[in-house]
N, C-alpha and C positions, 0 to 999 in steps of 0.2 A: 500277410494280407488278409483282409478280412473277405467272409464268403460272401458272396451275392444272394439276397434273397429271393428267394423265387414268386413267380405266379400261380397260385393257386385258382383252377378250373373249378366251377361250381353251378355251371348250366343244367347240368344232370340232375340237382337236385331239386330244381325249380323254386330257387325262394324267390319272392315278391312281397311288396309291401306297399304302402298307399300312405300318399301327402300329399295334403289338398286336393282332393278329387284328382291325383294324380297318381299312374300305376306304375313301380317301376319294378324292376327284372332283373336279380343280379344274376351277370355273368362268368366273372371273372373278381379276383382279387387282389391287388398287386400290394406284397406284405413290405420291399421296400418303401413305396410311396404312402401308402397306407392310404389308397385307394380302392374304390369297385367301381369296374366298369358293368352299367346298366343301359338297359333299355328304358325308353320314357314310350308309357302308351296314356294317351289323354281318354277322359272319361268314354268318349264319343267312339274309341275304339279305333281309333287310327294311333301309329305308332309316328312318333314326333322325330326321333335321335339315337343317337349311341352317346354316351359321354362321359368322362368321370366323376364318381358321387364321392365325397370323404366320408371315412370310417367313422368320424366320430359326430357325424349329422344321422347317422344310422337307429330304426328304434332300437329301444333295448332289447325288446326280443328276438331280433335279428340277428345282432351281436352275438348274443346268447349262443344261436345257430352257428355260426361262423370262427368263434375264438382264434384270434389270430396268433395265440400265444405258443 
């Protein structure tokens, strides 16, 4: 059987990043899906959601941060 991949926590480390005057918050990484779950906080400073972002919409320098390999 093959292993399950796991979720990787990543709230501690506080990365954020910004699209379209849009701020988001990763929190979590899910390496099967090849997801992060983020927060959305809109410019105006209110927080909008929780929701899943894909890996590969991600900047590069995030990525970078994160290496899911």
């Amino acid at each position: 059987m093959a292993k399950k991949k796991k979720t990787i926590e990543l709230s501690n480390e506080n990365l954020t990043f910004i699209l379209e005057r849009t701020s988001y918050k990763i929190l979590r990484f899910n390496t099967q899906k090849m997801t992060l779950e983020v927060t959305i906080t809109e410019e105006d400073g209110s927080k909008k959601q929780m929701k899943d972002f894909p890996f590969a919409h991600l900047p590069k320098e995030m990525k970078k941060k994160i290496k899911p390999n």
